[in-house]
N, CA, C and O of each residue as an XYZ file, in Angstrom:
816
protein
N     -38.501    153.747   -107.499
C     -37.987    155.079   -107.213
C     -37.767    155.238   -105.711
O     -38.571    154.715   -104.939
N     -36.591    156.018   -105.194
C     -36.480    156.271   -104.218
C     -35.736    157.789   -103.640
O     -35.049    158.551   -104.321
N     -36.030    157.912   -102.499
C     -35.517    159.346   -102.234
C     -34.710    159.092   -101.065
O     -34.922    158.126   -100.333
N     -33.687    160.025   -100.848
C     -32.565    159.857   -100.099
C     -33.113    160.728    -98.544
O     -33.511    161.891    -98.481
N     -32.947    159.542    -97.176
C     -33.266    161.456    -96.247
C     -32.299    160.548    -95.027
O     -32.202    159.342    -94.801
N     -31.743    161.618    -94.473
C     -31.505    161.052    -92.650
C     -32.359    161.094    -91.901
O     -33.025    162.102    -91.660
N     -32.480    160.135    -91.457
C     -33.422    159.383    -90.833
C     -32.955    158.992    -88.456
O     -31.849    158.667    -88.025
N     -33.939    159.161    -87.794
C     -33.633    158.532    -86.709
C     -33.847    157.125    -86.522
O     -34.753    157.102    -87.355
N     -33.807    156.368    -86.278
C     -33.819    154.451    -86.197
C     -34.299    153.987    -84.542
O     -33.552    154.187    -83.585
N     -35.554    153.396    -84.424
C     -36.049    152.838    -83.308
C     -35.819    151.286    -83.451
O     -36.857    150.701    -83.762
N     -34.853    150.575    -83.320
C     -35.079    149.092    -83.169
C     -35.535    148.393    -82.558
O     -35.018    148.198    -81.459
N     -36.651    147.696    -82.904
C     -37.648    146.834    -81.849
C     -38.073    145.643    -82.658
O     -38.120    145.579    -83.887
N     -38.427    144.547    -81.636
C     -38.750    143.041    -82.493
C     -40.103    143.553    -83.047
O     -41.167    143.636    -82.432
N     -39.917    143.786    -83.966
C     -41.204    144.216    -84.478
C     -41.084    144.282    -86.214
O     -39.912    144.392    -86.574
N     -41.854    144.245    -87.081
C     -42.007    144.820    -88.452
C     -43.241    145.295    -88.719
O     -44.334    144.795    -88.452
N     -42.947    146.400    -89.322
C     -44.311    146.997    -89.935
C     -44.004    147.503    -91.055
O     -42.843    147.612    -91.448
N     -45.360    147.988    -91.902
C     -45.436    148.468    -93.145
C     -46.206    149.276    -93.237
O     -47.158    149.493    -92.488
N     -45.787    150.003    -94.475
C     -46.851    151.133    -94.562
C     -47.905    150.750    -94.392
O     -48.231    149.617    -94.746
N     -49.021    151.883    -93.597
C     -50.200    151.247    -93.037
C     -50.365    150.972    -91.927
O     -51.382    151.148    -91.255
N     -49.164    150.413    -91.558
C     -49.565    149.425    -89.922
C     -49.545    150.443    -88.723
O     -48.699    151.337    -88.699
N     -50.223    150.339    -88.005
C     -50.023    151.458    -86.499
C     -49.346    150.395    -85.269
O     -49.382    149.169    -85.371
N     -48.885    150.953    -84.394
C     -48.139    150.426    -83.544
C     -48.312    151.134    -82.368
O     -47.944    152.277    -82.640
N     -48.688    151.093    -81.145
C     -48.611    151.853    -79.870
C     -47.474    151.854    -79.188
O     -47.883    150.887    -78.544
N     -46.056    152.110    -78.571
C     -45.541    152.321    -77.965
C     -45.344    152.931    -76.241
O     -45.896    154.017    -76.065
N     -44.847    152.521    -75.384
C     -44.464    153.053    -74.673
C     -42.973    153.767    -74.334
O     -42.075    152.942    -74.165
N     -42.668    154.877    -74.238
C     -41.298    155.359    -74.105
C     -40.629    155.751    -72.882
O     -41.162    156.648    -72.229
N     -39.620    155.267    -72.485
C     -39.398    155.596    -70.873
C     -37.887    155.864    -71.055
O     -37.430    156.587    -70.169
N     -36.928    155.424    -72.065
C     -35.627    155.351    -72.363
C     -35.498    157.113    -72.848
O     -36.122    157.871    -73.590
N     -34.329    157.193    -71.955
C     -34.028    158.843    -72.034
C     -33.448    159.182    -73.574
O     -33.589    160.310    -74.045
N     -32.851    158.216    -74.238
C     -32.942    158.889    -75.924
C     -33.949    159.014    -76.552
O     -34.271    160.005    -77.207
N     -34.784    157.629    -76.363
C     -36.138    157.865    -77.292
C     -37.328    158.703    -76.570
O     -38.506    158.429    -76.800
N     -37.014    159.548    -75.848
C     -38.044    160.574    -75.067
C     -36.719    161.912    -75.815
O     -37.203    162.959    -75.385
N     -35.950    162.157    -76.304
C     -35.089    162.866    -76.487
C     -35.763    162.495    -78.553
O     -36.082    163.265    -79.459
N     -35.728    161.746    -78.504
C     -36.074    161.255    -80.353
C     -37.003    161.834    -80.815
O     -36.891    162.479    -81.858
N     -38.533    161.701    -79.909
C     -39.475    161.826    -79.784
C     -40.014    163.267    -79.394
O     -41.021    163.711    -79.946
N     -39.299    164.012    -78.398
C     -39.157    165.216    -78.713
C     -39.140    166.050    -80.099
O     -39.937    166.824    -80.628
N     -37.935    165.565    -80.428
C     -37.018    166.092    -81.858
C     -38.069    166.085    -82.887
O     -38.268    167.000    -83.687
N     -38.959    164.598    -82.779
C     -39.760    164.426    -84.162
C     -41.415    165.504    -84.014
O     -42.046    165.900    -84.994
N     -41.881    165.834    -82.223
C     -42.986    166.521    -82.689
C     -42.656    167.344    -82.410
O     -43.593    167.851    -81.793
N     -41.454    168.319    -82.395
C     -41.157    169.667    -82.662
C     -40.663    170.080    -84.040
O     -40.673    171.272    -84.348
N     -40.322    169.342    -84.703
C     -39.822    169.229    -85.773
C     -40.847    168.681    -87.337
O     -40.601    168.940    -88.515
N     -42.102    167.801    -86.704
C     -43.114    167.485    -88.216
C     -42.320    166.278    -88.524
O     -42.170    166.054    -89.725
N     -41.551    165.103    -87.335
C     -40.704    164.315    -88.381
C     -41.227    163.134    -87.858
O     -41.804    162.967    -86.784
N     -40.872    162.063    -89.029
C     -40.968    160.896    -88.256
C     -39.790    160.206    -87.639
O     -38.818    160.795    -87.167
N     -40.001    158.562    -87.692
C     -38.849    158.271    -87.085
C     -38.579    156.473    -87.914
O     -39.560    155.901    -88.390
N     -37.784    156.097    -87.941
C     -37.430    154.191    -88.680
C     -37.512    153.532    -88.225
O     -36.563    153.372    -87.457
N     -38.673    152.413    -88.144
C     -38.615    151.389    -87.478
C     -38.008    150.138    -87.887
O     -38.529    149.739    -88.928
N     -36.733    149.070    -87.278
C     -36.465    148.134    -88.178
C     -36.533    147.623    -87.220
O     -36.688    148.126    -86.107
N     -36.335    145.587    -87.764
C     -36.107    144.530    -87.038
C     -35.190    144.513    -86.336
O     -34.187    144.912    -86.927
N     -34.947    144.131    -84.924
C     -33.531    143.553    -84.337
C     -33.267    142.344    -84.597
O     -34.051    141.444    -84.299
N     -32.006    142.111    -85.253
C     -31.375    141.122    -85.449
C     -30.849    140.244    -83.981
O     -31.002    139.039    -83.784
N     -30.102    141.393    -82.917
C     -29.706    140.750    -82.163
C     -29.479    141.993    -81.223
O     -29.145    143.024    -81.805
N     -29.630    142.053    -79.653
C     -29.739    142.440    -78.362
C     -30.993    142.809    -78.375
O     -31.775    142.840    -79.325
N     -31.233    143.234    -76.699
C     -32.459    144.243    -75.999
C     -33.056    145.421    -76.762
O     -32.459    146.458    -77.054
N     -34.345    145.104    -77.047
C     -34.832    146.592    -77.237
C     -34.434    147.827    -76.395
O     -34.199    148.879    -76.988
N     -34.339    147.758    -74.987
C     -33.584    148.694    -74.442
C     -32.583    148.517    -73.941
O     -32.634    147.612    -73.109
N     -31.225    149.176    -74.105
C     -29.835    149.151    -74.855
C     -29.258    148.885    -73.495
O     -29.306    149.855    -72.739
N     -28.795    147.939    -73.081
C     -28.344    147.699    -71.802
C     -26.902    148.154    -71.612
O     -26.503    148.553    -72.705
N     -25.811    148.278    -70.544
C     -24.326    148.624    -70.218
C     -23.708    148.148    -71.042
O     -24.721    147.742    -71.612
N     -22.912    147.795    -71.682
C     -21.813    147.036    -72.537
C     -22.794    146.098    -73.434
O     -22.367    144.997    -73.783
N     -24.133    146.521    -73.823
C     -25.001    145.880    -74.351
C     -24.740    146.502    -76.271
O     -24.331    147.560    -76.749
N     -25.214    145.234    -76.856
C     -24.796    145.893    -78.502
C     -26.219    145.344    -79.346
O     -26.988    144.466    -78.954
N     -26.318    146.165    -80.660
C     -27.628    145.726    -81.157
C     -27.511    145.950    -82.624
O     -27.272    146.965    -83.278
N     -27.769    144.599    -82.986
C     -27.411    144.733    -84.470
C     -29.160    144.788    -85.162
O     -30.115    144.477    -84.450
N     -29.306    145.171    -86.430
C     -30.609    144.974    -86.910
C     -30.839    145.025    -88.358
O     -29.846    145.338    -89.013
N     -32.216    144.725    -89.189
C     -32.258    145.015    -90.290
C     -31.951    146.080    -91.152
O     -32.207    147.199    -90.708
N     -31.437    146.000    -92.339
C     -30.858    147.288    -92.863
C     -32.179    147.595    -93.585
O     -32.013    148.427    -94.476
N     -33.456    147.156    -93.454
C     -35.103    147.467    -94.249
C     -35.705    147.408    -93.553
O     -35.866    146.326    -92.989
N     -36.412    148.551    -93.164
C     -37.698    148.720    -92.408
C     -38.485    149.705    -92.937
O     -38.671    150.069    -94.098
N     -38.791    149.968    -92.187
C     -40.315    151.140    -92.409
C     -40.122    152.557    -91.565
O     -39.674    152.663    -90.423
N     -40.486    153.393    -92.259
C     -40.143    155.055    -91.755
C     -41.822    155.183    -91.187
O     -42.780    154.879    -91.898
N     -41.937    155.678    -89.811
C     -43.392    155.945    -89.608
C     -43.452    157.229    -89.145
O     -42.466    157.936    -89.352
N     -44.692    157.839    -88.375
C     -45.088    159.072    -88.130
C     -46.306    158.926    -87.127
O     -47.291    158.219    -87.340
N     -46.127    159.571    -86.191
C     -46.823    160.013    -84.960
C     -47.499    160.625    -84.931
O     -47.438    161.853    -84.892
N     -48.951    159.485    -84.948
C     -50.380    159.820    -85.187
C     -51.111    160.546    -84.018
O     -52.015    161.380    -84.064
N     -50.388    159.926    -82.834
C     -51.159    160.327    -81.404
C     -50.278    160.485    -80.589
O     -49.143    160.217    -80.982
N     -50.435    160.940    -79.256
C     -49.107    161.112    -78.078
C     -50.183    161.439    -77.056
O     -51.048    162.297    -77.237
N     -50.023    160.433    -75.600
C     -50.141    161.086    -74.420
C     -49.578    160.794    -73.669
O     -48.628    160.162    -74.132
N     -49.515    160.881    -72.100
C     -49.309    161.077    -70.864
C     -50.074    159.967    -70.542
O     -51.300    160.007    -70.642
N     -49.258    158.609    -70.023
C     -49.984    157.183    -69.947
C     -49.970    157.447    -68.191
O     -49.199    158.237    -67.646
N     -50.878    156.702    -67.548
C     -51.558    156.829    -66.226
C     -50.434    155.890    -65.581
O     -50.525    155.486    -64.422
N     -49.457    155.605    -66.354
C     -48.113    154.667    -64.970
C     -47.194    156.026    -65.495
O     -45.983    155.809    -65.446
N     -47.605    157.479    -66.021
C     -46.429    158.211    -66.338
C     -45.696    158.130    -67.331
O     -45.158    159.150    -67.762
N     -45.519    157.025    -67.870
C     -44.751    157.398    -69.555
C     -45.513    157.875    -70.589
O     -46.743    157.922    -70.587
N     -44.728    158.257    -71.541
C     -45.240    159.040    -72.527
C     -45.844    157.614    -73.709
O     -45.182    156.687    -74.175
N     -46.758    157.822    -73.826
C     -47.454    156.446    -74.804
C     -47.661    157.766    -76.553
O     -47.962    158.952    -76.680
N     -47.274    156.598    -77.560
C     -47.868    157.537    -78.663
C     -48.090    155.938    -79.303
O     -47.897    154.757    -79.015
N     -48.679    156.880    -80.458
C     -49.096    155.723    -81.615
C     -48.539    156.526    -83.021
O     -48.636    157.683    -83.432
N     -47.835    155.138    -83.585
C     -47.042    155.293    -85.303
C     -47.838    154.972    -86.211
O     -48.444    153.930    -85.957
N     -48.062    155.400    -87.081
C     -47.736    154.902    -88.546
C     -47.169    154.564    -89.572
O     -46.590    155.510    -90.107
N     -47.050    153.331    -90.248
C     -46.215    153.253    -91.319
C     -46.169    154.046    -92.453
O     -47.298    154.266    -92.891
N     -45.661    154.334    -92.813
C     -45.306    155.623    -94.025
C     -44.730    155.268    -95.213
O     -45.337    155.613    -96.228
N     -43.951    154.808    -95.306
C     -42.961    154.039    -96.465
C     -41.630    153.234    -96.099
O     -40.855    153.584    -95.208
N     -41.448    151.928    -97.040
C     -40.091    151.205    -96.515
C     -39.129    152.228    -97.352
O     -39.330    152.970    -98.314
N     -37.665    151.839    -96.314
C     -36.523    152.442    -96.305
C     -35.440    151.164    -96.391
O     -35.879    150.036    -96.163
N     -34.523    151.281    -96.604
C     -33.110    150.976    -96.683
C     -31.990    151.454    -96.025
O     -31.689    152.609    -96.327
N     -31.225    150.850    -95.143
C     -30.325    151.846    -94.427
C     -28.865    151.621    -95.900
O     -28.713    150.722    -96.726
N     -28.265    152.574    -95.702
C     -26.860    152.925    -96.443
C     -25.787    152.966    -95.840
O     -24.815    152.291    -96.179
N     -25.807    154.163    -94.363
C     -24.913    153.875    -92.922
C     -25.783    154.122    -92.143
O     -26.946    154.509    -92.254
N     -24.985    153.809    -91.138
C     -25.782    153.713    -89.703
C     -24.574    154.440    -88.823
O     -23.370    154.437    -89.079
N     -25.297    155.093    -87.657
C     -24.202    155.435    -86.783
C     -25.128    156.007    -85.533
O     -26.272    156.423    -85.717
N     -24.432    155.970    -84.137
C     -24.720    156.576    -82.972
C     -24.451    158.010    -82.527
O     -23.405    158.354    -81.977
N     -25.364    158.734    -82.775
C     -25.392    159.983    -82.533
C     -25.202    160.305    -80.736
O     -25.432    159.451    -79.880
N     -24.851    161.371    -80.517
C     -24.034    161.686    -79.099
C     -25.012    161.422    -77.951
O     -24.612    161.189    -76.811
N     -26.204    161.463    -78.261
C     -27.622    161.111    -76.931
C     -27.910    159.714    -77.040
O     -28.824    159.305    -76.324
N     -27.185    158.693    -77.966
C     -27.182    157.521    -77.821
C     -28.275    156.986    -78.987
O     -28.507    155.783    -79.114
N     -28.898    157.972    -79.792
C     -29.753    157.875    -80.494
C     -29.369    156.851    -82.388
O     -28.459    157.388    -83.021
N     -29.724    156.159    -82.770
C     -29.362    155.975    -84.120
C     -29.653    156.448    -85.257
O     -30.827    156.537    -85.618
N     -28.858    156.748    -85.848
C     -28.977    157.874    -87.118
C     -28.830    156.826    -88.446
O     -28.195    155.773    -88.383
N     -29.498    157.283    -89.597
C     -29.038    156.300    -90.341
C     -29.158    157.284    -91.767
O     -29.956    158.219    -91.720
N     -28.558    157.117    -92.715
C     -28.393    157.794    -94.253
C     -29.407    156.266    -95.067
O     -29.081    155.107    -95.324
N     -30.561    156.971    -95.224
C     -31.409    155.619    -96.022
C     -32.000    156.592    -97.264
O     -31.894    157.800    -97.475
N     -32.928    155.085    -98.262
C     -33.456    155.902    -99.547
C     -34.998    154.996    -99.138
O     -35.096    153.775    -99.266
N     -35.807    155.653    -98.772
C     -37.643    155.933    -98.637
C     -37.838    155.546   -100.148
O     -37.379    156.276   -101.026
N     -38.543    154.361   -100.452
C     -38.877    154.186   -100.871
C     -40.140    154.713   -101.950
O     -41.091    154.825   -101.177
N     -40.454    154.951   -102.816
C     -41.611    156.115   -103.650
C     -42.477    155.208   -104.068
O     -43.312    155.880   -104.674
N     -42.979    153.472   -104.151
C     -43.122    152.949   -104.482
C     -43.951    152.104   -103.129
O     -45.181    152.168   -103.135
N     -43.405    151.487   -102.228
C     -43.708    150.833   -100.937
C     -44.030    151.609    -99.956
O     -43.535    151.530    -98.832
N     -45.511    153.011   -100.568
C     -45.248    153.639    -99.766
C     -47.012    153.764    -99.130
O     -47.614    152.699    -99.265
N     -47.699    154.703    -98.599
C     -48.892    155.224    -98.402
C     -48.917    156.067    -99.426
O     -48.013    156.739    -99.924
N     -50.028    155.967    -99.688
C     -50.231    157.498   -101.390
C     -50.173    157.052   -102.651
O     -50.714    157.517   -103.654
N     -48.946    155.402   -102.440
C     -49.147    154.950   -104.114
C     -50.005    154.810   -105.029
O     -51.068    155.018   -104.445
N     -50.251    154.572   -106.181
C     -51.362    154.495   -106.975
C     -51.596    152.932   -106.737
O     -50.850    152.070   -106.273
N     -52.806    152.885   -107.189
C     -53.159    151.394   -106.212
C     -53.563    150.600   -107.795
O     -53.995    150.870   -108.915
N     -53.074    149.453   -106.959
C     -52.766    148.404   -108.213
C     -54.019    147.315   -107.673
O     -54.200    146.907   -106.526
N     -54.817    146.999   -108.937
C     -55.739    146.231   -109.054
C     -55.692    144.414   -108.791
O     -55.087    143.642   -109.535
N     -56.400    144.049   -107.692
C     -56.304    142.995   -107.362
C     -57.094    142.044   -108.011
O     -58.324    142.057   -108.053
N     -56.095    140.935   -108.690
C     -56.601    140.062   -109.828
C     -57.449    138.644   -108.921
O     -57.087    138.128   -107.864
N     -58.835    138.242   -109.909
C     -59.402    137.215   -109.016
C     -58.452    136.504   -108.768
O     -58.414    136.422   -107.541
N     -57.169    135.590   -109.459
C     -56.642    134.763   -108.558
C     -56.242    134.551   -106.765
O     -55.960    133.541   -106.120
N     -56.386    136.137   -106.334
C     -56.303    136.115   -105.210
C     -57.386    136.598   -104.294
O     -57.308    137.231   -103.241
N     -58.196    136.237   -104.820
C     -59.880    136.433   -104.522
C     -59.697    135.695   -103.202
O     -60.278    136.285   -102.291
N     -59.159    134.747   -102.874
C     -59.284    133.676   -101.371
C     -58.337    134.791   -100.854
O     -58.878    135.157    -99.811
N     -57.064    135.620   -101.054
C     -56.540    135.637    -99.955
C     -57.348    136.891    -99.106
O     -57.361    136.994    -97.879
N     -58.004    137.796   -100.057
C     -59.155    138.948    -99.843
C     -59.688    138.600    -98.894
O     -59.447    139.022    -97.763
N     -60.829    137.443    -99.304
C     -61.400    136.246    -98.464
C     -61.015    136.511    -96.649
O     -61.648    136.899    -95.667
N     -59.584    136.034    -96.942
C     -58.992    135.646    -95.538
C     -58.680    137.154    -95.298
O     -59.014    137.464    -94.155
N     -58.212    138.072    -95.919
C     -57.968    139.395    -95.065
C     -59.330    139.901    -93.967
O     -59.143    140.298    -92.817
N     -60.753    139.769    -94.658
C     -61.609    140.016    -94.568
C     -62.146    139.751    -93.209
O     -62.554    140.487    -92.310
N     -61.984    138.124    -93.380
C     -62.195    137.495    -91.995
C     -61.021    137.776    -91.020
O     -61.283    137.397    -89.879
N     -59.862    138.311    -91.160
C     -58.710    138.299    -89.971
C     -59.336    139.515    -89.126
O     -59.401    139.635    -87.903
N     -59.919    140.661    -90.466
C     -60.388    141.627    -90.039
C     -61.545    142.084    -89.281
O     -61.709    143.184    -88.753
N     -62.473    140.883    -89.309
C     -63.620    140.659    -88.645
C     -63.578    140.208    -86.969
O     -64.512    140.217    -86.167
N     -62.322    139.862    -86.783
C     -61.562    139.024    -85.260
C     -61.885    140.159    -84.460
O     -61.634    141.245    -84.984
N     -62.403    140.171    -83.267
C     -62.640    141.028    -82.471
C     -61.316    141.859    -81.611
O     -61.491    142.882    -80.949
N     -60.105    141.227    -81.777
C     -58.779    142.385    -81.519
C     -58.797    142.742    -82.425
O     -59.396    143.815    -82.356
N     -58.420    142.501    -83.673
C     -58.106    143.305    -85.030
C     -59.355    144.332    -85.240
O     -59.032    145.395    -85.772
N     -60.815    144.170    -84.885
C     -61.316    145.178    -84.982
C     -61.461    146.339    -84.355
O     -61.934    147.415    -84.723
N     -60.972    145.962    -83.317
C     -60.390    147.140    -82.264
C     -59.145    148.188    -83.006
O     -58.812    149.326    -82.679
N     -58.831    147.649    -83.686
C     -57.272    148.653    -84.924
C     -58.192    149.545    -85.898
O     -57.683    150.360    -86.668
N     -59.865    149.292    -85.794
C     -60.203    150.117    -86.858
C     -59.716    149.855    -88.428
O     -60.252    150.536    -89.302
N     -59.122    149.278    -88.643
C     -58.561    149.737    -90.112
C     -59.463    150.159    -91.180
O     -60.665    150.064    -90.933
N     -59.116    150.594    -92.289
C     -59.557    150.888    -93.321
C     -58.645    150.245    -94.640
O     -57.582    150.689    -95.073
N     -59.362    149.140    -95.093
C     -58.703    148.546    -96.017
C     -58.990    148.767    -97.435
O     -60.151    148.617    -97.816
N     -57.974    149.141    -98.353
C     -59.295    148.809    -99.865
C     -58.431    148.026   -100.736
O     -57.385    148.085   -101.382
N     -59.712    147.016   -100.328
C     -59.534    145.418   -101.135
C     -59.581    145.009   -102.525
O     -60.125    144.048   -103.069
N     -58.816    146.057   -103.014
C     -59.178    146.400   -105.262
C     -57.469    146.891   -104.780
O     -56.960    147.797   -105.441
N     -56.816    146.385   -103.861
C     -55.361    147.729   -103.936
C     -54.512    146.427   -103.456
O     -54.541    145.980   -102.309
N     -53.713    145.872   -104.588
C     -52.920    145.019   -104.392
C     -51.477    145.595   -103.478
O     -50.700    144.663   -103.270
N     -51.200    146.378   -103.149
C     -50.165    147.080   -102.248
C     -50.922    146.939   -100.793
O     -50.282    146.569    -99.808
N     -52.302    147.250   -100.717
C     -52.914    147.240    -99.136
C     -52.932    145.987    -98.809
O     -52.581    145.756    -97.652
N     -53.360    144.705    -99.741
C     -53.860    143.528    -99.236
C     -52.755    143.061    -98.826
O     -52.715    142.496    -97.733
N     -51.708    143.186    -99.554
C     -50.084    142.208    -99.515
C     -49.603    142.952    -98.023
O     -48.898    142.283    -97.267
N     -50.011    144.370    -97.620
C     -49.330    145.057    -96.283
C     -50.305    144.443    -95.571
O     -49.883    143.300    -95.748
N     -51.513    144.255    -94.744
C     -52.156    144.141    -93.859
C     -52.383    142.813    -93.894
O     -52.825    142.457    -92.802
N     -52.254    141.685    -94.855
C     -52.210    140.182    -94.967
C     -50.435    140.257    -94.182
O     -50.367    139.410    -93.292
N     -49.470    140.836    -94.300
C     -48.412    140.570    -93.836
C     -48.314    140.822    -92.426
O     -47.751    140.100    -91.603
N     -49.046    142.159    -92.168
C     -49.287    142.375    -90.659
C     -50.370    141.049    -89.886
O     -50.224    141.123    -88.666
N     -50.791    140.570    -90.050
C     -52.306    140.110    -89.761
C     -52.253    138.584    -89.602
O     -52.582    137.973    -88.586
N     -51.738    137.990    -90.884
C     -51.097    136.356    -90.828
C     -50.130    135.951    -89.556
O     -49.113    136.585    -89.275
N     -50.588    134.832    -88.852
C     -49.546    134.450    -88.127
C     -48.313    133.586    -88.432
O     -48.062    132.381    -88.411
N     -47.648    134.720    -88.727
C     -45.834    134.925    -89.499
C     -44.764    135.103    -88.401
O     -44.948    136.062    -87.652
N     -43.606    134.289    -88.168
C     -42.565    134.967    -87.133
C     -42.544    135.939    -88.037
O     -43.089    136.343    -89.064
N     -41.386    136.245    -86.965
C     -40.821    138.031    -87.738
C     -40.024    137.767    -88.649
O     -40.019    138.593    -89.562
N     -39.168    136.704    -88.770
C     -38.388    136.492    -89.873
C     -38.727    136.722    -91.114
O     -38.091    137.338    -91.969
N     -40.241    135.963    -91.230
C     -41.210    136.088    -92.286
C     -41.436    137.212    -92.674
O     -41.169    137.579    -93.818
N     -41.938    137.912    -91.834
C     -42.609    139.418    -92.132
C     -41.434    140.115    -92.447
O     -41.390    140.865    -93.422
N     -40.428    139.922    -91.664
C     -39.239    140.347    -92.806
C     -38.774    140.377    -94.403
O     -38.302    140.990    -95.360
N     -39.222    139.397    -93.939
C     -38.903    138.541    -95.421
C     -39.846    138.968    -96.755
O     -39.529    138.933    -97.944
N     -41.319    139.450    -96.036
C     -42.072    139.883    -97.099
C     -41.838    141.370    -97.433
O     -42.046    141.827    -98.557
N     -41.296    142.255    -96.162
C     -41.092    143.659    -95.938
C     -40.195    143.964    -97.545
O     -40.539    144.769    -98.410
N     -39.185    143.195    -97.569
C     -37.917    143.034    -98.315
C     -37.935    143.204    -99.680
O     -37.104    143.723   -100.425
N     -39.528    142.442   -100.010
C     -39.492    141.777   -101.066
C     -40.365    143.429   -102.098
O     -41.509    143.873   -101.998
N     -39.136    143.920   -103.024
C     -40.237    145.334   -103.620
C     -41.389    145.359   -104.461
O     -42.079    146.337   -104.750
N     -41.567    143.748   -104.950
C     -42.718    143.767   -106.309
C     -43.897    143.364   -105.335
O     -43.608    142.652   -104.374
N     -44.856    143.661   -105.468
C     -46.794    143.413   -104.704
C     -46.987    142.348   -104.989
O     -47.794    141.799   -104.238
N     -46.480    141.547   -106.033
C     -47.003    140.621   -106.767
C     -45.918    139.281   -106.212
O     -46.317    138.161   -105.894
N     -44.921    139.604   -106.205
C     -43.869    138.490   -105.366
C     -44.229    138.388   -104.122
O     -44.168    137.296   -103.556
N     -44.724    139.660   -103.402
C     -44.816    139.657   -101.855
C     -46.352    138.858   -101.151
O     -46.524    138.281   -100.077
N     -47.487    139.203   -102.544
C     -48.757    138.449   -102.297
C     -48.533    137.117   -102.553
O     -49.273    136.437   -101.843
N     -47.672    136.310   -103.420
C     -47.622    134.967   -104.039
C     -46.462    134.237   -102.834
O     -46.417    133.009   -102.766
N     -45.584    135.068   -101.947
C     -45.050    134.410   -101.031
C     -46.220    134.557    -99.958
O     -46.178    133.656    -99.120
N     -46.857    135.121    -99.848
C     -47.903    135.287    -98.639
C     -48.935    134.104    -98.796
O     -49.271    133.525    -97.763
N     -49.402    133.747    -99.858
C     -49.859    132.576   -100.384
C     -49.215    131.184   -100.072
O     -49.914    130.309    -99.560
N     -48.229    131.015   -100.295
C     -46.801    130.377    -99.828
C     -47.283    129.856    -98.286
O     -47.532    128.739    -97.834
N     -47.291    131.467    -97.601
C     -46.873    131.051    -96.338
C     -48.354    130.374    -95.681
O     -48.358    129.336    -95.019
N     -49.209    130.928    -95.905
C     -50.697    130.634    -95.882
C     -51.152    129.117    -96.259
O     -52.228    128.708    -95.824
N     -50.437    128.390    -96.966
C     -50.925    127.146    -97.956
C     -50.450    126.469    -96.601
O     -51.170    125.767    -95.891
N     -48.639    126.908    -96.263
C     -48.038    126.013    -94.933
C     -48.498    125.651    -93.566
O     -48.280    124.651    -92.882
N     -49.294    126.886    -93.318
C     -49.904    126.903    -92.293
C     -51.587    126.231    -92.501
O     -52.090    125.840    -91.448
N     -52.108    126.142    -93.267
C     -53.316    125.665    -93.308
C     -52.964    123.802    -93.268
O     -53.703    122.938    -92.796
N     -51.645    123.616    -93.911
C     -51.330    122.226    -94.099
C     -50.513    121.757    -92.774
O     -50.155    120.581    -92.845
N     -50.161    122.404    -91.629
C     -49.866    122.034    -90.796
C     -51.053    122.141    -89.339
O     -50.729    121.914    -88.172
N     -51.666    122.318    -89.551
C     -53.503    122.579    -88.828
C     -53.114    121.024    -88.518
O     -53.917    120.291    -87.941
């Protein structure tokens, strides 16, 4: 299931999923103009992959990116001590772009469908022993002294949480994490995560 909304679009080498937090810094006069809009307004904002240019949009500079990412929401906001405005996101639910276009402050607008399914809030789907090891390994990524600094709150019986924070957490290019973002069944997205996990233990 999905629901239709317009959406604003932040492109950065980055992927996340519902769940994931992200800190930012903002200094670019649209996305201090975006960012405005969203905490006067209760909104969030889309985060997708860049395919290709600068995160910040240079002169005759162009930027192509994923048409699937993640819609998040602005957990925190301050006044960072070099002067920019620092906040922190959350993932909320994946999206789909439909069009895309440049709104007049240079900002990207996009017509997407939010996913009802790949989202925060879903009903949580029971994690079968076969993937009792990858639990295992979430457990311990989560025990790493940066990752415990993220705080998280995981629950490891919720085949939607393990498959999002094993995707954040595994060391995956972004292609990958793309690649799992993409994928809508829990059960395809944990058994490629397995996949990617078997490769990397066999190349050690």
């Amino acid at each position: 299931m999905t629901k239709q909304q317009d959406i604003q679009l932040f492109p950065l080498r980055v992927v996340m999923f519902p769940g994931s937090k992200l800190d930012l810094q903002i200094f670019e006069r649209r996305y201090l103009d975006m960012i405005s809009h969203c905490l006067r307004n209760d909104m969030g904002f889309g985060v997708c992959l860049l395919r290709e240019g600068d995160e910040m949009l240079r002169e005759e500079g162009r930027q192509s990116f994923h048409r699937t990412g993640t819609y998040t929401r602005i957990i925190d906001w301050d006044q960072l001590e070099n002067g920019l405005l620092g906040i922190t996101v959350e993932g909320k639910a994946k999206f789909r772009i439909h069009n895309a276009w440049e709104a007049d402050n240079g900002v990207l607008e996009a017509q997407a469908e939010l996913s009802e399914q790949d989202c925060l809030g879903q009903e949580a789907i029971p994690v079968s022993e076969e993937f009792s090891g990858l639990v295992d390994l979430l457990q311990s990524l989560e025990n790493h002294p940066l990752i415990e600094q993220k705080d998280l709150h995981v629950d490891y019986g919720n085949l939607w949480e393990v498959g999002w924070r094993l995707s954040d957490l595994v060391p995956l290019d972004m292609d990958q994490r793309q690649q799992l973002l993409e994928q809508d069944d829990p059960w395809e997205r944990i058994r490629s995560i397995e996949k990617f996990v078997s490769i990397l233990a066999n190349n050690r």
